[in-house]
N, C-alpha and C positions, 0 to 999 in steps of 0.2 A: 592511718585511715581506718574508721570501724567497717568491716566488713560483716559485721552478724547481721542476722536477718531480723526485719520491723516483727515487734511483737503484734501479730494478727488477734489474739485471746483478750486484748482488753476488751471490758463490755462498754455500749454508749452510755454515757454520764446522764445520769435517773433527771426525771424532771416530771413535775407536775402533771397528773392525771388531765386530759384535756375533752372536756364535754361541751359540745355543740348547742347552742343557744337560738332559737327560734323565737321572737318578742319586740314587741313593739318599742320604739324608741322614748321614755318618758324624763320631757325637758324638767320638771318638779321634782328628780331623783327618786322620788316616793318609793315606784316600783317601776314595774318594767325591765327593758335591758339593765338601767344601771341600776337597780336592784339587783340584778341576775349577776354581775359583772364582780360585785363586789362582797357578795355573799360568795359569791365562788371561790372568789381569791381568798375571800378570810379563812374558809375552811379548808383552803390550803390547796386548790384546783388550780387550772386553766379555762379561762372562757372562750369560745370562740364566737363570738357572738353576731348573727344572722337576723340584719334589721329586716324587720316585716313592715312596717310602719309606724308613725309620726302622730303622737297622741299631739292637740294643743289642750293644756291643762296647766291647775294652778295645785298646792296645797292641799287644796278641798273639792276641787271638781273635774272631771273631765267634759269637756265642751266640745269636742270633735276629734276624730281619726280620718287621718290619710294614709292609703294602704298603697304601698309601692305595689307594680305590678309581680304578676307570678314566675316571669322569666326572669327580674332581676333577680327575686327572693332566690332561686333555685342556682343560679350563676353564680352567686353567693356563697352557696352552701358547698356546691358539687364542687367549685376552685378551691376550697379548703380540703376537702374529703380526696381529693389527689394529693395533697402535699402532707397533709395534719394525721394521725392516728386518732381515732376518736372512739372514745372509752362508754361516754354514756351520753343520749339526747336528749334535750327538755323542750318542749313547745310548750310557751305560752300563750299569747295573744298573735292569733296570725291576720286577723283583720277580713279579712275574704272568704269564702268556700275557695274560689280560685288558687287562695295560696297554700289553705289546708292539703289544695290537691296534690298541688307542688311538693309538698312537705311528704305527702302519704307516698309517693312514689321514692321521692329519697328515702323513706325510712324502709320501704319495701326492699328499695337496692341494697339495703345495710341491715338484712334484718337478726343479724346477730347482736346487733344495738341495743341495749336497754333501753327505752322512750318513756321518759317522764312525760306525761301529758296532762297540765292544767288548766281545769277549767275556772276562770275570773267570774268577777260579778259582773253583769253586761248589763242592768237597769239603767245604767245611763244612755244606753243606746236606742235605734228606733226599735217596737217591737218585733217589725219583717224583718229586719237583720239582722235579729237575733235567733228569731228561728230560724232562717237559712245558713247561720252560723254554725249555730247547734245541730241542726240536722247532718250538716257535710261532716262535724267533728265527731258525732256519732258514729256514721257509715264510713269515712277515711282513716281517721285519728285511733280511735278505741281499736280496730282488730289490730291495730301495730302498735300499742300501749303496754309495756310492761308495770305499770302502775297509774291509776288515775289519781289527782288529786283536785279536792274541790271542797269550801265551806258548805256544813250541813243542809244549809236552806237553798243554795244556789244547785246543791246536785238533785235535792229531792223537787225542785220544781223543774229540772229540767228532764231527768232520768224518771220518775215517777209521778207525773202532772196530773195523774188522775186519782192518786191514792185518798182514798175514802174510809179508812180507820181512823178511830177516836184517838190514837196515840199516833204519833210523828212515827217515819218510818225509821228503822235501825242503821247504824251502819252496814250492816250483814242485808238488811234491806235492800240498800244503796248497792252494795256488792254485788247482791244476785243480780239486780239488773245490768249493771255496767257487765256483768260475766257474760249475759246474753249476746255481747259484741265484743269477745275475747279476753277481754281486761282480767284476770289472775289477781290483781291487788288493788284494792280501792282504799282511798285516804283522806276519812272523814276527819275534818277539822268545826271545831265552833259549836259542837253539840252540848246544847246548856245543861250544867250539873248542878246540883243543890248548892246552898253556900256560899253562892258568887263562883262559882268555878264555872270553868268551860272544858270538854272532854276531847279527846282529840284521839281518834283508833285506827289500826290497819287494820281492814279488814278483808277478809273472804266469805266466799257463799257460805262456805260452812263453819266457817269458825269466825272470832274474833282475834289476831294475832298478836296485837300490843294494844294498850291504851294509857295513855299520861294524861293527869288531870293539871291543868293551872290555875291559880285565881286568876280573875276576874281582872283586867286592869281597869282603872276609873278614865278613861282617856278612849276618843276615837283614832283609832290606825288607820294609816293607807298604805299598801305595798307588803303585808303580812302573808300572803298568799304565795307573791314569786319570790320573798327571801324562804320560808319555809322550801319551795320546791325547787328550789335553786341549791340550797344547801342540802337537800336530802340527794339529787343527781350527783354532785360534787364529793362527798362521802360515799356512796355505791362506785363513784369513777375510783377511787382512790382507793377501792379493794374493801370496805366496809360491807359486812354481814347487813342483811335489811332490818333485822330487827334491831340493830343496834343503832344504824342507821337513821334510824323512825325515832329513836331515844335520844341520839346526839342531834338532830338537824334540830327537834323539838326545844331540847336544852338551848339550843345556841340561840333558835327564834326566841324565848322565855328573855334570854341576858339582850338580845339585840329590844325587847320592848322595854323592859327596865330600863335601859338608859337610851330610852328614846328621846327625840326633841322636835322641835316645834319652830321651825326656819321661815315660815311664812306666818299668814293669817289663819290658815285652816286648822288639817291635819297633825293630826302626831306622826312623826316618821321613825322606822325603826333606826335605830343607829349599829349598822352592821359592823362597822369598824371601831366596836366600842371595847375593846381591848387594843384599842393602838393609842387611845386617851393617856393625857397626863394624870397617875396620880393625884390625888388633893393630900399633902402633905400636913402637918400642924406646925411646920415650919418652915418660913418660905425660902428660897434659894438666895432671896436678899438678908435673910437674919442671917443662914449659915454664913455668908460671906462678912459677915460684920457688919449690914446698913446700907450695903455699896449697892446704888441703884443701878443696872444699867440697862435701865431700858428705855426709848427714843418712839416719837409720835412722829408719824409724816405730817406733811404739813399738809396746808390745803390747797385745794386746786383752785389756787387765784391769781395765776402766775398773769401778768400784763403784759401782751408784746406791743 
């Protein structure tokens, strides 16, 4: 019989950096949680993902949101955060001031958490819900934000509504005021550059810390917003420096629009899992084989009883 003692010195078996997900549920894939779910995974994360609410949407439009209430959102959260380790947070779309509150209080509980926080395009919404959105995520969200992220037009009307220069405001613009309500990094995307390109920087009050330029793609997107900051949380979780960070999440969004597609009538959608694609070979797997077909159609659904 062995009698030696269990070896206590092994370490637990590594596993995927895991970052908490705050976002609405979008049945269209576009964006949303399963945006957030599957950019996470691809860059090699764990999601934990904390539905806030229930877009109805197609392709091309959002038509309405249903906002779960603030005690389930939080019931949610805090039963994971006993059991789960959680490395970095992303709020997306939380649907309410009510749920922002919920949200700002858990991140307060955890505020060694990195909190990604972005802001969406809300034009499809009514105007009063938008500024009572915007206002709560201002005052709750931004002092607990270690990085804002928002398209150029959507943060300069809401962070600067009154700006009155002949020239658009700067990212470093953008910056100083989100800094006004704590935020340290801001993460201007869509800013138009000569040549068909579009500019996309991290910035700070005082500086500019990275910027990538991409062309221009000829196609409307939907959901470019929470695959970008879904991927940029998921790489900070996984021990990634921010400025490299800001240069991979960007790379990865650039290859997810390149082989984007087009699954409905509308939008283009990014294709986040576009390195798990087959190949297009110059040879197909029936040449290699010599001719041998073997591939089978189901039949149709016109069974009689």
């Amino acid at each position: 019989m062995d009698t030696s003692e269990p070896d206590t010195n092994d370490e637990a078996p590594a596993h995927p950096a895991c970052v908490l997900v705050f976002n609405a549920n979008d049945p269209s894939g576009a964006g949303g949680m399963a945006a957030d779910i599957t950019a996470i995974a691809s860059v090699g994360a764990h999601a934990l993902p904390v539905v806030t609410g229930i877009y109805t949407r197609d392709t091309a439009s959002i038509f309405e949101h249903f906002a779960l209430d603030e005690e389930v959102v939080a019931e949610q959260a805090r039963t994971l955060l006993e059991d789960v380790g959680v490395t970095v947070i992303k709020v997306g779309f939380a649907g309410t001031p009510e749920n922002l509150s919920a949200i700002a209080e858990i991140a307060t509980d955890y505020a060694d958490v990195p909190l990604i926080a972005y802001m969406p395009d809300l034009s499809w919404w009514d105007e009063v819900q938008i500024d009572l959105y915007q206002d709560a995520f201002r005052e709750l969200i931004l002092p607990q934000a270690s990085i804002l992220q928002g398209n150029h037009s959507t943060l300069w009307r809401w962070l600067l509504p009154d700006w009155s220069a002949e020239k658009p405001p700067t990212a470093r613009d953008l910056a100083r005021a989100a800094s006004e309500f704590g935020v340290p990094y801001t993460l201007v995307t869509g800013v138009p550059a000569p040549d068909q390109h579009i500019e996309n920087l991290l910035a700070t009050p005082q500086a500019t810390q990275r910027s990538e330029k991409f062309e221009r793609f000829d196609a409307v997107f939907t959901g470019t917003g929470d695959t970008l900051s879904a991927a940029l949380a998921a790489l900070l979780a996984s021990g990634c420096e921010l400025n490299d960070a800001f240069t991979e999440a960007l790379g990865y969004l650039d290859r997810c629009l390149d082989n984007g597609f087009r699954p409905g009538m509308g939008h283009v959608l990014p294709d986040r899992l576009f390195w798990a694609q087959p190949v297009a070979d110059s040879q197909t797997d029936e040449q290699a084989l010599g001719g041998t077909d073997n591939s089978f159609e189901f039949p149709p659904h016109d069974t009689k009883h």
